[in-house]
C-alpha positions in Angstrom: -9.7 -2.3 -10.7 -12.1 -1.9 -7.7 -10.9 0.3 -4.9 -11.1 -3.3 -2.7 -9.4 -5.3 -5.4 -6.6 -2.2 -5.1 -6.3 -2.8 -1.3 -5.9 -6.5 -1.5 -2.9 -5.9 -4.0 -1.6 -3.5 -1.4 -2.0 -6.1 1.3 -0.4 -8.5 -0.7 2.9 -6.5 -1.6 3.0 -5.8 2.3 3.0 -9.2 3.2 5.5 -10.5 0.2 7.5 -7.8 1.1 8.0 -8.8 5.0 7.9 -12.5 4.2 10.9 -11.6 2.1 12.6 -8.7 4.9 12.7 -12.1 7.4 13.4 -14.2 5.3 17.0 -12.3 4.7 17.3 -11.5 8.1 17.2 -15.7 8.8 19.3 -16.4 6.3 21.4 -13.2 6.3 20.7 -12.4 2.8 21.3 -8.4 3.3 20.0 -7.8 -0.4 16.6 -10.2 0.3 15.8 -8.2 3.7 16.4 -4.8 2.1 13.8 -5.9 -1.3 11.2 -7.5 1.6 11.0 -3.7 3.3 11.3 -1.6 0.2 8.2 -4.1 -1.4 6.3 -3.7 2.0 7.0 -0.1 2.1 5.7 0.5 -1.8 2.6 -1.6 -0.4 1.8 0.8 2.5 2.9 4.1 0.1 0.2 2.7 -2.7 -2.2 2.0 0.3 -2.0 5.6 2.2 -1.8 7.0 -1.8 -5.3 5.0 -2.1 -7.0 6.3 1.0 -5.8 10.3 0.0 -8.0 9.5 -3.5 -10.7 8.2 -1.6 -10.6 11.1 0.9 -10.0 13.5 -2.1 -13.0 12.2 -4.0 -15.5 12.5 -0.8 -14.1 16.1 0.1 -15.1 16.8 -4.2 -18.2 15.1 -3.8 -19.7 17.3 -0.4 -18.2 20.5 -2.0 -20.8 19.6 -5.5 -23.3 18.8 -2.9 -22.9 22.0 -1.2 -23.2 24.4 -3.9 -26.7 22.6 -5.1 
């Protein structure tokens, strides 16, 4: 999976997740707002989790460059 295709799925669980937080909140389904913010939560965890790889590989990638 491309790093892009990654994000989008991120996105994705974010916006499921607080389609489903107001959703319970209108209809005041406890157990529906509390699965709509742990599902966005998990989508910005994965998202901030992508972003340290990315960040990880570039910091690799200047230290190989440095000791050319």
């Amino acid at each position: 999976m491309t790093q892009s295709e990654k994000k989008f799925e991120n996105v994705k669980d974010q916006v499921a997740g607080k389609a489903k937080e107001v959703t319970g909140k209108v209809t005041k389904d406890k157990k529906l707002e509390s699965e709509g913010k742990t599902q966005d939560l998990i989508g910005k965890a994965k998202d901030k989790f992508e972003d340290a790889k990315e960040a990880a590989k570039g910091a690799v990638e200047s230290i190989k460059k440095m000791g050319k």
